[in-house]
C-alpha positions in Angstrom: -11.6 -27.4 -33.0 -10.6 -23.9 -32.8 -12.8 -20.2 -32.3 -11.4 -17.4 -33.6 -11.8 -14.0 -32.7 -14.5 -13.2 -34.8 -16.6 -15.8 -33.6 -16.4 -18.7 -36.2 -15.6 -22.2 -36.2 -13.1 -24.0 -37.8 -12.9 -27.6 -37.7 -9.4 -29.3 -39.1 -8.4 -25.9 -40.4 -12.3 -25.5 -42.6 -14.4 -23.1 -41.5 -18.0 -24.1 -40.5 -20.6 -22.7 -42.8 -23.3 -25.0 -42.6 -25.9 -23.4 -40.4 -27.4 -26.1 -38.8 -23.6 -27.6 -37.7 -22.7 -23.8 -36.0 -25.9 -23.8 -34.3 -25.3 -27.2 -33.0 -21.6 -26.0 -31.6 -23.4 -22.9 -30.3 -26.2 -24.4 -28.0 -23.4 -27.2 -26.9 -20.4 -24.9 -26.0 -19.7 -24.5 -22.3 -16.6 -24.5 -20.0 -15.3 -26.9 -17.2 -14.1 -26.3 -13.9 -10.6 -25.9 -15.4 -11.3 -23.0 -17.4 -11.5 -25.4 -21.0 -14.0 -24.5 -23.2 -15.7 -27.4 -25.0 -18.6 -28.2 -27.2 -20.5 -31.2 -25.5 -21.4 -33.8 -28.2 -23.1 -36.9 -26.6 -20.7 -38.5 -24.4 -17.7 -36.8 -25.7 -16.7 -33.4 -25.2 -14.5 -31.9 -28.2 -11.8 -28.9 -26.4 -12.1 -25.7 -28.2 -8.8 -24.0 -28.7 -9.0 -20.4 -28.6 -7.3 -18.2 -30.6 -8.2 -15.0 -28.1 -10.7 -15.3 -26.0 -14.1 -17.6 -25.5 -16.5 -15.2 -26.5 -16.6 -12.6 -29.3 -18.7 -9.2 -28.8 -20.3 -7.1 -31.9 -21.9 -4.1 -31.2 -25.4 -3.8 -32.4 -27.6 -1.6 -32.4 -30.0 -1.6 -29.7 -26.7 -3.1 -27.7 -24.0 -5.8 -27.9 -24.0 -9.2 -29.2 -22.0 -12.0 -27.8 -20.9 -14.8 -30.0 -21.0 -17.7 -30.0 -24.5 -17.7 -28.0 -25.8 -14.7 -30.2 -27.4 -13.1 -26.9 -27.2 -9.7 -25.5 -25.7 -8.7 -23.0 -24.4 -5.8 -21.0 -21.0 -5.2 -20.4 -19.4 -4.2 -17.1 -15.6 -2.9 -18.0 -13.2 -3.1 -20.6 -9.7 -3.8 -21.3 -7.1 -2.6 -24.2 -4.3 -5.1 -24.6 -0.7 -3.7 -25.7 -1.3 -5.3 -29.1 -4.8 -3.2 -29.4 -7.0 -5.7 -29.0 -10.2 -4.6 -26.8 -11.8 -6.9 -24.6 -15.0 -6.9 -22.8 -16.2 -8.6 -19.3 -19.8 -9.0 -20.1 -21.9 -12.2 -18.5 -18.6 -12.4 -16.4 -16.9 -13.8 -18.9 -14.4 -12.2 -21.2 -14.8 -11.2 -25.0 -13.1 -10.0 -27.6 -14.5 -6.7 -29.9 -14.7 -7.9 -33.3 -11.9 -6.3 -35.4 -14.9 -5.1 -37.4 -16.5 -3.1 -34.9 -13.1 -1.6 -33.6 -12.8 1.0 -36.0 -16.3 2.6 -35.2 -15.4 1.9 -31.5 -12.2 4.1 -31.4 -14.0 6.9 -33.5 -17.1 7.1 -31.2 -16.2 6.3 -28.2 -12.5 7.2 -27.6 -12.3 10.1 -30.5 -9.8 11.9 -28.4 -7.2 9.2 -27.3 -4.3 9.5 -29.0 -3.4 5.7 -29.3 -1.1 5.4 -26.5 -2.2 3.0 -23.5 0.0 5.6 -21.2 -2.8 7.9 -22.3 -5.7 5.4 -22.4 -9.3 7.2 -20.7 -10.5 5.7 -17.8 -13.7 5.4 -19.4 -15.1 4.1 -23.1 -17.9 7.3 -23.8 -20.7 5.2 -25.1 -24.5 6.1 -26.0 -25.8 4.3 -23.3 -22.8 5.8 -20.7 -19.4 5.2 -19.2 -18.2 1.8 -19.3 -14.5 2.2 -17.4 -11.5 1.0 -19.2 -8.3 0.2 -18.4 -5.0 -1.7 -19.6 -4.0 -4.9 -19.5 -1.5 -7.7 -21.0 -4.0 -10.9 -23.2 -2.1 -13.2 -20.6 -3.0 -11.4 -17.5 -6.3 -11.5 -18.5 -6.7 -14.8 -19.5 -5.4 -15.7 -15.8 -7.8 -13.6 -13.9 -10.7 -15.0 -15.6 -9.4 -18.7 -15.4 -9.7 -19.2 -18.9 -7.5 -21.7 -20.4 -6.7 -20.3 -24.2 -5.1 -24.2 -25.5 -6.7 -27.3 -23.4 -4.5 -30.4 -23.7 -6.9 -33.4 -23.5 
């Protein structure tokens, strides 16, 4: 079982469409004391690999989104990997910017960066405030949030 980093299932290389089957996986998924993610069904818990990180973030409009629970929440700080990817710590747990929200995210809120992370602001310049941002490697984050990415059973 695999979630990728725009918040979908995929199950033996299918993705999950069927509503009532991702709404299952979303109520069920939780972590372990490892840092595995899983989605609890009955006795059996089914290891979800990760292909970034165990949460995805949209931005919405009153807010953000987290995937897969579909809540809102507010985030606390952000990080921008070397490969571009942004990340936010939000519910204390990490979670990746949908690739479809980056765009508008880099327009809005960091209009004058000029793409280098030697040159990254300190701070994302959001509607709702400063949230601080800074640099970091996907690995390096992954460890200091105890978050194993690919759980062998």
């Amino acid at each position: 079982m695999r979630l990728d980093g725009r918040g979908q299932w995929w199950l033996r290389e299918q993705r999950l469409a069927h509503p009532a089957m991702v709404e299952f996986f979303h109520r069920n998924y939780s972590r372990d004391a490892a840092g595995c993610y899983y989605v609890q069904n009955g006795p059996q818990k089914v290891y979800v690999s990760l292909e970034v990180a165990p949460f995805v973030v949209r931005r919405a409009a009153d807010g953000w989104s987290v995937l897969p629970y579909n809540q809102q929440l507010v985030p606390r700080t952000a990080y921008m990997t070397p490969e571009g990817q942004l990340l936010l710590e939000i519910g204390g747990e990490l979670a990746l910017l949908d690739d479809r929200d980056l765009v508008w995210l880099v327009e809005e809120a960091l209009s004058d960066w000029d793409g280098e992370l030697a040159t990254l602001p300190a701070q994302l310049r959001l509607p709702e405030g400063g949230l601080p941002l800074q640099s970091a490697p996907l690995a390096a984050l992954l460890a200091d949030y105890g978050i194993v990415s690919q759980p062998v059973p």
